[in-house]
C-alpha positions in Angstrom: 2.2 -198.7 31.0 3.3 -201.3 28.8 0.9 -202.2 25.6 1.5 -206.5 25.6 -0.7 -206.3 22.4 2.2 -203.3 21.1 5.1 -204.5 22.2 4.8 -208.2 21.4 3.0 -208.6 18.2 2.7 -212.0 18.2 0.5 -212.1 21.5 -2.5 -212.0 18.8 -1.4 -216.1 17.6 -1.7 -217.7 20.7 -5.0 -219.5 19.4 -2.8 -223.0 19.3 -2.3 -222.8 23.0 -6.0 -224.2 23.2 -5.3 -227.0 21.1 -2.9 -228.0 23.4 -5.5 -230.6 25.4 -6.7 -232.2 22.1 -3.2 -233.0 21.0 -2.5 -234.7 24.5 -5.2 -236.4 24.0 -4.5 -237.7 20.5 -0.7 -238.8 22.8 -2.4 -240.8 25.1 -2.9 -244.6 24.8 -6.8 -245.6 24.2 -6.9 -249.1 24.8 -7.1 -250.7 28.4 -4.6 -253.3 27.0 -2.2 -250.4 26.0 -2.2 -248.8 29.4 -1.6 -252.2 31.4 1.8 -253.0 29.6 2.6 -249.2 29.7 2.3 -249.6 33.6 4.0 -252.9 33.8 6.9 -251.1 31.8 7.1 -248.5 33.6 7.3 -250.6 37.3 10.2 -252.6 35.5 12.1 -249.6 34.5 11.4 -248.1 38.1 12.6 -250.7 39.5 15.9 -251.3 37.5 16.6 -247.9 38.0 16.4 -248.0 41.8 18.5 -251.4 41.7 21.0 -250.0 40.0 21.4 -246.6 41.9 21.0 -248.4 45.2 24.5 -251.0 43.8 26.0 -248.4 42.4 25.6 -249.7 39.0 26.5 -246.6 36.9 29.7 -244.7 36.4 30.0 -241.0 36.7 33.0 -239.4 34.4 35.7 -237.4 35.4 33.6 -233.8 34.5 30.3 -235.4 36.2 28.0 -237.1 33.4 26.0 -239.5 35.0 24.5 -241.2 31.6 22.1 -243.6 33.5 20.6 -240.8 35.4 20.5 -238.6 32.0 18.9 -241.5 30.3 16.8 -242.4 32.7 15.3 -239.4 34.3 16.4 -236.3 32.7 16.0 -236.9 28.5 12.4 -238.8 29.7 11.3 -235.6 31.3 12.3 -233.4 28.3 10.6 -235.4 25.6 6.9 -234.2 26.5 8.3 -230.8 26.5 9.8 -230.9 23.0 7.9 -233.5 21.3 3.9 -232.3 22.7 4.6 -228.9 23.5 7.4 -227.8 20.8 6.8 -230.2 18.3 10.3 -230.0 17.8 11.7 -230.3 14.1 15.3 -231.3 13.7 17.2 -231.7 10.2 20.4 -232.0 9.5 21.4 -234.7 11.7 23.6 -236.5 9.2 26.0 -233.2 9.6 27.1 -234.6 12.9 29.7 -237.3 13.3 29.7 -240.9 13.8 31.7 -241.0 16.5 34.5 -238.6 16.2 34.3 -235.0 17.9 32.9 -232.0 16.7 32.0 -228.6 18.3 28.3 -227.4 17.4 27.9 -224.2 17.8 24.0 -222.4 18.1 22.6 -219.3 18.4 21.0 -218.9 21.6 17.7 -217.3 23.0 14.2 -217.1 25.4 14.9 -215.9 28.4 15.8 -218.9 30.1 17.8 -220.9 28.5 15.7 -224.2 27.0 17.4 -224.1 23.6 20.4 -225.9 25.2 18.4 -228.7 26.9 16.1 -229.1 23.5 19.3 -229.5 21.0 20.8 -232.3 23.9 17.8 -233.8 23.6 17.6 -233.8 19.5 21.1 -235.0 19.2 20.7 -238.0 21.5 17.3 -239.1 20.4 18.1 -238.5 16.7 21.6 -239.6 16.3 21.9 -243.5 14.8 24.6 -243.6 18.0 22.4 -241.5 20.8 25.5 -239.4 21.8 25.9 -237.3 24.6 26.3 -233.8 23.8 28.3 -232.1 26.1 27.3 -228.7 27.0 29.5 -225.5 28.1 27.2 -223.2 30.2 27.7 -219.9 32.5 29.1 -220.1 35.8 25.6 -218.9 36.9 24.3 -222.1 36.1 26.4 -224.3 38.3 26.6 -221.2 41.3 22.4 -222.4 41.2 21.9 -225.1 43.6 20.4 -228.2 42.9 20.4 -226.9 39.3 24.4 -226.8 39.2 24.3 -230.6 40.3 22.1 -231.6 37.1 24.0 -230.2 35.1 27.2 -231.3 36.1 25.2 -235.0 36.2 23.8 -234.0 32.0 27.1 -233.9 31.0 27.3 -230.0 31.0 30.2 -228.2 32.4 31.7 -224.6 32.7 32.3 -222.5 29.1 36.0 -222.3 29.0 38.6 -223.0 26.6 40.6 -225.4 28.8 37.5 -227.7 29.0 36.4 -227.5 25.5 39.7 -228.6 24.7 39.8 -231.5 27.1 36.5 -233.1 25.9 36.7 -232.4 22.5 40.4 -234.0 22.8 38.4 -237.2 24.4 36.5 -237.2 20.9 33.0 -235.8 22.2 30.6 -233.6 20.8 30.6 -230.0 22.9 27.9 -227.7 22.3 28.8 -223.7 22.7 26.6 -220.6 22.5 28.7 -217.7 21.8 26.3 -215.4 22.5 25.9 -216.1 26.1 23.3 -213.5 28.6 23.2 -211.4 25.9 21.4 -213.9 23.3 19.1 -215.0 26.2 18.6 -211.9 27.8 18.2 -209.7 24.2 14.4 -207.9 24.1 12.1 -209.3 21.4 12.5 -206.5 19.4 15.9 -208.0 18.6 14.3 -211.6 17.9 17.0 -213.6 15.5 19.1 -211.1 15.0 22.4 -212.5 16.4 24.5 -210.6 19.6 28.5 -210.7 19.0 30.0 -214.3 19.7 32.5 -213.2 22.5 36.2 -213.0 21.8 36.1 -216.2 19.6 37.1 -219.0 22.3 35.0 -221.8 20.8 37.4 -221.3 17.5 40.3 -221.0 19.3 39.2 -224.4 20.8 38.0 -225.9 17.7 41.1 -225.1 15.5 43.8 -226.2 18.5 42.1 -229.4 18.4 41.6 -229.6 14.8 37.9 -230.7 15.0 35.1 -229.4 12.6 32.7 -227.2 14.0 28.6 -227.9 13.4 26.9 -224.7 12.9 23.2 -225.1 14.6 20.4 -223.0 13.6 17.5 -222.5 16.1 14.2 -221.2 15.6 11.4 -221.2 18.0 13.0 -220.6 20.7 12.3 -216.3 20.2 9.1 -216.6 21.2 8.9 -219.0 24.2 9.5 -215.9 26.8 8.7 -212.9 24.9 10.6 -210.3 26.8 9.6 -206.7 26.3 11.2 -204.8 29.6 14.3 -205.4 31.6 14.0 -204.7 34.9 17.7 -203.9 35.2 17.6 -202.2 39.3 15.8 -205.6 40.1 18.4 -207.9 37.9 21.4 -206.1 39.9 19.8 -206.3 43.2 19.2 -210.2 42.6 22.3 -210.8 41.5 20.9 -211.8 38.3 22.3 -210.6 34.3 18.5 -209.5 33.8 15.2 -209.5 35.0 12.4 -210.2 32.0 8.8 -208.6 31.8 7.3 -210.6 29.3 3.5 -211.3 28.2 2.6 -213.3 30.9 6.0 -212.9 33.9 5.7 -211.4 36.4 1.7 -210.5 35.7 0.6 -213.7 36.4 3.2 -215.3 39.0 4.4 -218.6 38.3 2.0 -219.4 35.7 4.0 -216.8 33.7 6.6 -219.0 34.1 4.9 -221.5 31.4 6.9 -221.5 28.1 4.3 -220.3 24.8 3.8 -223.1 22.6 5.9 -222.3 19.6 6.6 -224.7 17.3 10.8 -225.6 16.7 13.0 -225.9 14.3 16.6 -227.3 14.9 18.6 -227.5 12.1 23.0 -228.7 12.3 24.5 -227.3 9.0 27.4 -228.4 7.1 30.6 -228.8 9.0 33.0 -226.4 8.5 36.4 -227.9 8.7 39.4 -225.9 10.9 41.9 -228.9 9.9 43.5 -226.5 7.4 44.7 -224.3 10.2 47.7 -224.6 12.7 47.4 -225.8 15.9 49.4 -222.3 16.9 47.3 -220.4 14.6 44.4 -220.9 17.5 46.5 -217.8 19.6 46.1 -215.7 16.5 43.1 -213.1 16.9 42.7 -212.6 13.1 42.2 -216.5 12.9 40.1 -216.6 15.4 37.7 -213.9 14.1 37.7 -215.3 10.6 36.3 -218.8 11.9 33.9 -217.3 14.7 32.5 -214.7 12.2 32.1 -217.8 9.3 30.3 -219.6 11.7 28.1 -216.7 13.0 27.0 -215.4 9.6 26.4 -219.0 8.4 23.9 -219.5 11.6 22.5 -216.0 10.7 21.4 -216.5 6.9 20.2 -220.2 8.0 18.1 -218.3 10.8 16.9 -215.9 8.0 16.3 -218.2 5.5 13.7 -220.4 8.1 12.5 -217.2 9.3 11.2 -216.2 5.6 9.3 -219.6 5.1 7.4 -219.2 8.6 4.5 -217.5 8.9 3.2 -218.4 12.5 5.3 -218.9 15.1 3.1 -221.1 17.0 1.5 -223.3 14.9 4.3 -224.0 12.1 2.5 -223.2 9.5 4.6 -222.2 6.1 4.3 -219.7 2.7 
């Protein structure tokens, strides 16, 4: 039998999650005044939003970004999550780009995959430009349906080196997580220690294009989905790359499904610049390993580095 209290130590913090109502509370508008123009607002912006849908009054990009939609629906219905729920810290926004591209690369984590949606979501509503990161995800991901067809519309397309190239070539930001199912899918024994970044494609990308590449440090996201087991017969007979036990999934059904409340850090680090390679130096292994492992063991001692100053995952609270 397994020992949640054993297994996941930090089952013990989850005081915060009663807080929870008071700080939704403390979100909501108190005056009647308040909630009238809210509700006028939001009727407006309904009803824009249907007008232009219904006359076609958005464009859709050649890889499937629908910005109106993202802007309009999806980044609204992420912002609870990160800002109420994560409380979502983000520094080091100055490291990214004006407007010219750049390849952020981010260690990646908890179960199912959140991390990618919350740094989106940090670069657009942070950046002075709100730009549009574009994200390379698993084939899994678009094989989902109606999952696939959000994130085509988010901007997010397949994780390959052709289409890094392409849309970093187009001068946009592409996010990458090297570490793919095995970051996600790692037990919580292994919490921030990083999994090996593949075979290096991101720097292959990044130094045939001659674009900097954004190391992005995430912390938080370990302890959203705890997982202690792998159901590995269950995984293969689903199709799936794992099947999680954690504190809560599948105990309590889809209530286990509810992320923990832990509080987030996102931090973009110093670019580090590939501009002093060849473009034909991208086919060369030992190139590729030299930038990939740079990047990996910069995210690692930033990861460490938070790690030591934290001394409760859920409520943020410091030494």
């Amino acid at each position: 039998m397994i020992r949640l209290h054993e297994q996941w130590p930090g089952w013990a913090a989850l005081s915060p999650v009663a807080s929870l109502t008071e700080r939704l509370a403390d979100a909501m508008p108190r005056q009647p005044q308040t909630l009238g123009t809210l509700a006028r607002g939001t009727i407006r912006g309904t009803a824009d939003f249907a007008r232009r849908r219904l006359t076609g009054d958005y464009q859709v990009d050649e890889f499937g970004l629908d910005e109106h939609l993202l802007e309009s629906v999806l980044l609204p219905v992420l912002r609870p999550l990160a800002e109420l729920w994560f409380r979502v810290q983000v520094d080091g926004i100055e490291n990214l780009p004006e407007s010219e591209a750049a390849l952020i690369v981010a260690n990646h984590a908890g179960v199912v995959a959140l991390d990618g949606l919350m740094v989106q979501l940090a670069v657009h509503d942070r950046h002075p430009k709100q730009r549009a990161l574009r994200l390379l995800a698993a084939d899994l991901v678009f094989e989902t349906p109606i999952m696939g067809g959000l994130a085509r519309k988010a901007g997010h397309t397949r994780a390959c080196r052709a289409n890094a190239e392409r849309l970093l070539r187009s001068g946009e930001l592409v996010g990458v997580f090297p570490e793919g199912f095995k970051g996600v899918g790692k037990p919580y024994s292994e919490r921030y220690k990083l999994q090996r970044f593949g075979r290096g494609g991101f720097a292959s990308a990044a130094v045939r294009t001659g674009v900097p590449i954004v190391p992005c440090s995430i912390v938080g996201s370990e302890e959203i989905y705890p997982m202690v087991a792998d159901l590995k017969p269950l995984a293969r007979l689903l199709g799936l790359p794992y099947f999680p036990v954690t504190p809560l999934f599948p105990h309590l059904g889809l209530l286990g499904g509810i992320p923990l409340p832990s509080k987030w850090y996102i931090e973009f680090g110093e670019p580090i610049t590939t501009g002093t390679y060849q473009p034909e130096a991208a086919d060369d292994p030992s190139t590729r390993f030299e930038v990939a492992n740079q990047v990996r063991e910069t995210i690692q001692q930033t990861l460490y580095r938070r790690l030591t100053t934290r001394r409760n995952p859920f409520t943020g609270s410091v030494s």
